[in-house]
GUNUZA-92426 format. One record per residue (C-alpha): residue in one letter; x, y, z. Coordinates in steps of 0.1 Angstrom, whole numbers, plus 5000, padded with zeros to 4 digits. Each point is the difference from the previous one (the first is absolute). Example, Ala and Ser with C-alpha at 12.3 -4.5 7.8 and 13.67 -1.06 7.14 Angstrom:
2
a512349555078 s501450344993 
END
This chain:
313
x494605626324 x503150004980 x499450124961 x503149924978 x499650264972 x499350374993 x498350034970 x496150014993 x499249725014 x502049965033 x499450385009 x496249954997 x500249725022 x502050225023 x497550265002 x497249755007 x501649795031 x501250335015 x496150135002 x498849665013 x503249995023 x502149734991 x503050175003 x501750004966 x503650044992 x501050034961 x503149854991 x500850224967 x502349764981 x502850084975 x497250224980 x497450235027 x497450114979 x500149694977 x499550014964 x498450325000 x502950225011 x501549904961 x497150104985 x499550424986 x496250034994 x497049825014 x496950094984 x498149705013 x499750005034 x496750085017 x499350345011 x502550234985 x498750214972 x503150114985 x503449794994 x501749945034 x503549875003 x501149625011 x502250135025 x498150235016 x497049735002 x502149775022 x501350315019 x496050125006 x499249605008 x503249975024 x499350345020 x495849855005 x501649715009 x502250165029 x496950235007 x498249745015 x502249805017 x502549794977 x503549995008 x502349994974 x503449824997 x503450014973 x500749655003 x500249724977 x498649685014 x502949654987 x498749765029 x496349865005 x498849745024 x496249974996 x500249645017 x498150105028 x498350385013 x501250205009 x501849974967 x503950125000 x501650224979 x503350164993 x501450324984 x503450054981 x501350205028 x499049665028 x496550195010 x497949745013 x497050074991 x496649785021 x496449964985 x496449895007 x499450074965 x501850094969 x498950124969 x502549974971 x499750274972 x503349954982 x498850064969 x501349844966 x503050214972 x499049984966 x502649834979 x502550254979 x502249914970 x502650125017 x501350334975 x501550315012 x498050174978 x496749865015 x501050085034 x500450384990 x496650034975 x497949845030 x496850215008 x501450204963 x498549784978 x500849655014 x497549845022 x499549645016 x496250065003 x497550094974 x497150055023 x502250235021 x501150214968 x497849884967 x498050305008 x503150274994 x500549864966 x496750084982 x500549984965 x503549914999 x501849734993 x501349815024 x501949614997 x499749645029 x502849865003 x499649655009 x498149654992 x498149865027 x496350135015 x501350275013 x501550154968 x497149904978 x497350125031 x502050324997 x499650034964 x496149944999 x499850285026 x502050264984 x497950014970 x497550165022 x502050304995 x502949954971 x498549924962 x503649874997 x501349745020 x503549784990 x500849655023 x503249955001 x501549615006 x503249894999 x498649634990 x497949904970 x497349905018 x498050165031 x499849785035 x496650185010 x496849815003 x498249884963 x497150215007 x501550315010 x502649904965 x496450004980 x499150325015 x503350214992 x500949864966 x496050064988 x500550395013 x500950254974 x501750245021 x502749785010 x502749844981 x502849755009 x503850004997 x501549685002 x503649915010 x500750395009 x501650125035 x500350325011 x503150104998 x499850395011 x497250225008 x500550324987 x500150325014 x498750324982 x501250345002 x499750225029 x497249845023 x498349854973 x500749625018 x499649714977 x499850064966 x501149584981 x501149715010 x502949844984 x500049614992 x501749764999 x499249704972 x500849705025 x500549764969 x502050214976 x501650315026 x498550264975 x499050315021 x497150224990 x498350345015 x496350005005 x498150355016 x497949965031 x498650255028 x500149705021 x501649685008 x498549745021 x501949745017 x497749715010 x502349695008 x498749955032 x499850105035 x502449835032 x498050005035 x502250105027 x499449635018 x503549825003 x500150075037 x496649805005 x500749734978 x499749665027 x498050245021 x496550044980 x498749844973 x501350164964 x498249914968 x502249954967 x500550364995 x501150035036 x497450225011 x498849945031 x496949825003 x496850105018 x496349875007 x498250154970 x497850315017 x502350045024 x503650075007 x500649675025 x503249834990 x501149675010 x500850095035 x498050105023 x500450375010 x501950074970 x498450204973 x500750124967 x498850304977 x501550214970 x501749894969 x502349695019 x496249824999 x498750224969 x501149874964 x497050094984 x499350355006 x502850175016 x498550375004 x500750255029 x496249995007 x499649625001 x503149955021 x498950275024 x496349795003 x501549715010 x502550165025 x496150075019 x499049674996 x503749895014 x499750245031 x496449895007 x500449614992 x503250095031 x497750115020 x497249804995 x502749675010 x501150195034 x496650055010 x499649634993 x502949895011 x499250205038 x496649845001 x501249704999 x502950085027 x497450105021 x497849714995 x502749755012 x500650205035 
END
C-alpha cells in the first residue's frame, strides 16, 4: 500500500495496513503532519483530558505509525499512472514509487486573504475554523469574514460561544444558501457588514494577538477599526487534487469523489479519505475515521482481488 499524505487521515490508514500486513509506505508531501502541525491547541480530540498540542499529535500519530510497521518517506509525489495496478507513481527527486493499493490523504488548504498581517496573528486570534477554535473564544467577540455557506455556517456556530458575532462581506449581498440567509439575518447575536474588506488584522501589545480588524469600505475607500478577540476567515477551502485530476472522478469542488459509506473512488484499488474527500466536516477526528475505513476498504479489495486470482488458476 502506498498512502500519499501524513496527516490524520493517511497516518491512521498507515497504522491499520501495517497491523493487517499490507506493507504501507507514507509518502509525507510538502506538509508531514498535515493541517494539524499549524494548529497550537486541540481541545477536541478524543482521549486527552487536558489541551494537547497539533504538533505533537501528528508526531505521537507518526511514531504509532512507524511502531507497527509503516515506513515513512520525504517525497513529494508530481507523476501518477493509475491506468492499470500496480499503479505508478513518481517523486520530485525521480523515485518510482509501485502499488497494489493507494490511499490518497492529501488533504484540502483553507483559502487566506492573502495579508502579512494574517499570516503572523494565525493560531493568535485568527482562525480558518470555528469548530477547531469557537470554543477558545467564549464570550468574546469574534468577526466571519466571508459570504458563502461556509462564512454564514461559521457564523451560526460561533454564537454557541460569542454573544457578539460581526459578518464581514466585501459585496452587498451574501452568496450562501436562502435558508441558511434566513437563519443568520433572524439571529440576534450576529450582525452584517456590507461592502467592508479587511484590510489589516491588528496586533495587540505584547502577546495579546488580535485585538481589531481594520476595513476597508470597498465602495467609498474609507477605512475604519473595529475590536475583535477573533477573526475568522471562511472563504473556502482548496483540496490538494490537481495531480489526480483525469485520474479519478472530481466533483465541482474538486474533491475527490467516493461511494457514499465507503472510501472507493473511481478506480479500482484507489481509495480516498481525509479532508481531499471531506467538504463537509473537516475535523481531525472524522478524517482519522475514514483513514480506517480507507485501510480496511484496501484490504478488503486485495483479499478480493487474490480470491479471484486464485479462482482462475
Amino acid at each position: 500500500m502506498l498512502i500519499l499524505g501524513s496527516g490524520p487521515a493517511g497516518l491512521t490508514a498507515a497504522i491499520y495496513a501495517a497491523r493487517a500486513g499490507m506493507a504501507p509506505i507514507v509518502v509525507q508531501g510538502i506538509q508531514p503532519g498535515g493541517q494539524l502541525t499549524t494548529t497550537t491547541d486541540v481541545e477536541n480530540y478524543p482521549g486527552f483530558r487536558d489541551v494537547i498540542q497539533g504538533p505533537w499529535l501528528m508526531e505521537e500519530m507518526q511514531a504509532q505509525a512507524e511502531h507497527v510497521g509503516a515506513q515513512m518517506m520525504w517525497d513529494t509525489i508530481v507523476e501518477v499512472d493509475l491506468s492499470r495496478r500496480p499503479f505508478r507513481l513518481i517523486g520530485d527527486g525521480g523515485t518510482v514509487y509501485s502499488c497494489d493499493v493507494l490511499v490518497i490523504a492529501t488533504g484540502a488548504q483553507a483559502k487566506w486573504l492573502g495579508l502579512e498581517s494574517e499570516q503572523r496573528l494565525r493560531g493568535q486570534g485568527v482562525s480558518a475554523c470555528a469548530t477547531c477554535d469557537g470554543f477558545f473564544y467564549r464570550g468574546k467577540k469574534v468577526a466571519v469574514i466571508g459570504g458563502g455557506n461556509t462564512a454564514v455556517e461559521e457564523a451560526l456556530y460561533l454564537t454557541n460561544h460569542s454573544h457578539d458575532v460581526t459578518l464581514i462581506h466585501r459585496r452587498d449581498s451574501l452568496r450562501a444558501e436562502k435558508i441558511l440567509q434566513k437563519r443568520l439575518f433572524a439571529h440576534p447575536q450576529i450582525k452584517v457588514l456590507w461592502n467592508k474588506e479587511v484590510a489589516e488584522f491588528v496586533h495587540g501589545d505584547g502577546n495579546r494577538g488580535l485585538v481589531a480588524l481594520d476595513l476597508k469600505d470597498t465602495r467609498s475607500g474609507a477605512v475604519e477599526r473595529i475590536d475583535v478577540d477573533g477573526g475568522f476567515v471562511a472563504i473556502g477551502h482548496h483540496p490538494a487534487t490537481e495531480l489526480f485530476q483525469g485520474h479519478v472522478d472530481l466533483d465541482e469542488d474538486g474533491y475527490i469523489k467516493v461511494t457514499p459509506g465507503t472510501t472507493n473512488t473511481s478506480v479500482p484499488g484507489v481509495f480516498a479519505c481525509g479532508d481531499v474527500m471531506d467538504k463537509i466536516y473537516r475535523q481531525a477526528v472524522t478524517a482519522a475515521g475514514t483513514g480506517c475505513m480507507a485501510a480496511l476498504d484496501a484490504e478488503r479489495f486485495l483479499a478480493e482481488a487474490d480470491y479471484e486470482a486464485l479462482a482462475a488458476e
